[in-house]
C-alpha positions as CSV (number, residue, x, y, z in Angstrom):
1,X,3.2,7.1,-13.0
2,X,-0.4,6.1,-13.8
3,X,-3.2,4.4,-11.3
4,X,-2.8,1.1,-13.0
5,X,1.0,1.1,-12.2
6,X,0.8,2.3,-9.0
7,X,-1.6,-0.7,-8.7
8,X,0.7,-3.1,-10.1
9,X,3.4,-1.6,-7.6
10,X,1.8,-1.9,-4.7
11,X,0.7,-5.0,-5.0
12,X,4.1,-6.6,-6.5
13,X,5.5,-5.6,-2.9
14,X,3.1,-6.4,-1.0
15,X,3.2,-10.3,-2.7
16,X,6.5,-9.7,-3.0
17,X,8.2,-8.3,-0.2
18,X,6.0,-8.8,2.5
19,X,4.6,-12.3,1.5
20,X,1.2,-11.9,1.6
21,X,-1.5,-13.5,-0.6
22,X,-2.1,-12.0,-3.6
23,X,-5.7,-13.6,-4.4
24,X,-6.9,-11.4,-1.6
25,X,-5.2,-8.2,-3.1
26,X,-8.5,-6.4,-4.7
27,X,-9.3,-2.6,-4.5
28,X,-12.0,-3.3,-2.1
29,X,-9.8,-5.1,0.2
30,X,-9.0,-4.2,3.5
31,X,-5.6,-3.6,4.2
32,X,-5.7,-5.2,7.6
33,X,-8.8,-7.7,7.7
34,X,-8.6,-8.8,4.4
35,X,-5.1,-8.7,3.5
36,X,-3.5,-9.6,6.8
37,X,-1.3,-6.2,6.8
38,X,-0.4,-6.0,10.9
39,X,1.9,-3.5,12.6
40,X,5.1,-4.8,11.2
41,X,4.4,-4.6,7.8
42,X,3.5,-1.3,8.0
43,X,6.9,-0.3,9.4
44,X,7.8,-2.1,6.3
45,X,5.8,-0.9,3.8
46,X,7.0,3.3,4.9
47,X,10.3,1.9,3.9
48,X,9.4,-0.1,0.5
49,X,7.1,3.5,-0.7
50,X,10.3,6.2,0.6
51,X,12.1,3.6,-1.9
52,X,9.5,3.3,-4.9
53,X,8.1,6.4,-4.8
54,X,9.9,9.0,-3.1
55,X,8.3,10.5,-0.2
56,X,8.0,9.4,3.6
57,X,4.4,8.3,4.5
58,X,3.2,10.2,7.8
59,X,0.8,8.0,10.2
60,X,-1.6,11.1,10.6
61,X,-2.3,11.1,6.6
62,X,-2.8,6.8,6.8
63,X,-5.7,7.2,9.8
64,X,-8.8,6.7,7.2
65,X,-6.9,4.8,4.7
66,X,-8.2,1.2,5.3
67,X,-8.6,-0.8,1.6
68,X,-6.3,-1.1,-1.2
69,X,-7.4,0.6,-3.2
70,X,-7.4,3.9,-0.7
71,X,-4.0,3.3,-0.3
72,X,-3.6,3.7,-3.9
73,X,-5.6,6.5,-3.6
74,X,-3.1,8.2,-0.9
75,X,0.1,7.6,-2.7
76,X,-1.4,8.7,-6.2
77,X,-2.3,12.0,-4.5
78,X,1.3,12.4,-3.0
79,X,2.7,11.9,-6.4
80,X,1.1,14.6,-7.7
């Protein structure tokens, strides 16, 4: 899978899915602040990547991910 798909993934469910607004979807973004990502969505969003990509995302590795495009960053290494 390449960056640009990932990218297109992501943000699909996070328009998608969790309803947020994709105008503010940029790879400087902040997940939280600029996004609106809160606590529930994350719990979401573990469940929407185990399904899309495969693999379970662990809290400790998600600590210093805080902009879209980081949390591209983490699941494109993961892939690997």
């Amino acid at each position: 899978m390449t960056r640009k798909e990932i990218e297109e993934t992501v943000k699909d469910f996070l328009v998608e899915d969790l309803e947020l607004n994709e105008e503010k979807i940029k790879p400087e973004a902040l997940l939280k602040e600029d996004i609106g990502v809160d606590s529930l969505d994350f719990v979401d969003i573990v469940v929407i990547v185990e399904k899309k990509f495969g693999f379970k995302i662990k809290a400790e590795e998600m600590q210093n991910v805080k902009t879209f495009s980081q949390f591209c960053d983490y699941i494109e290494q993961r892939l690997k």
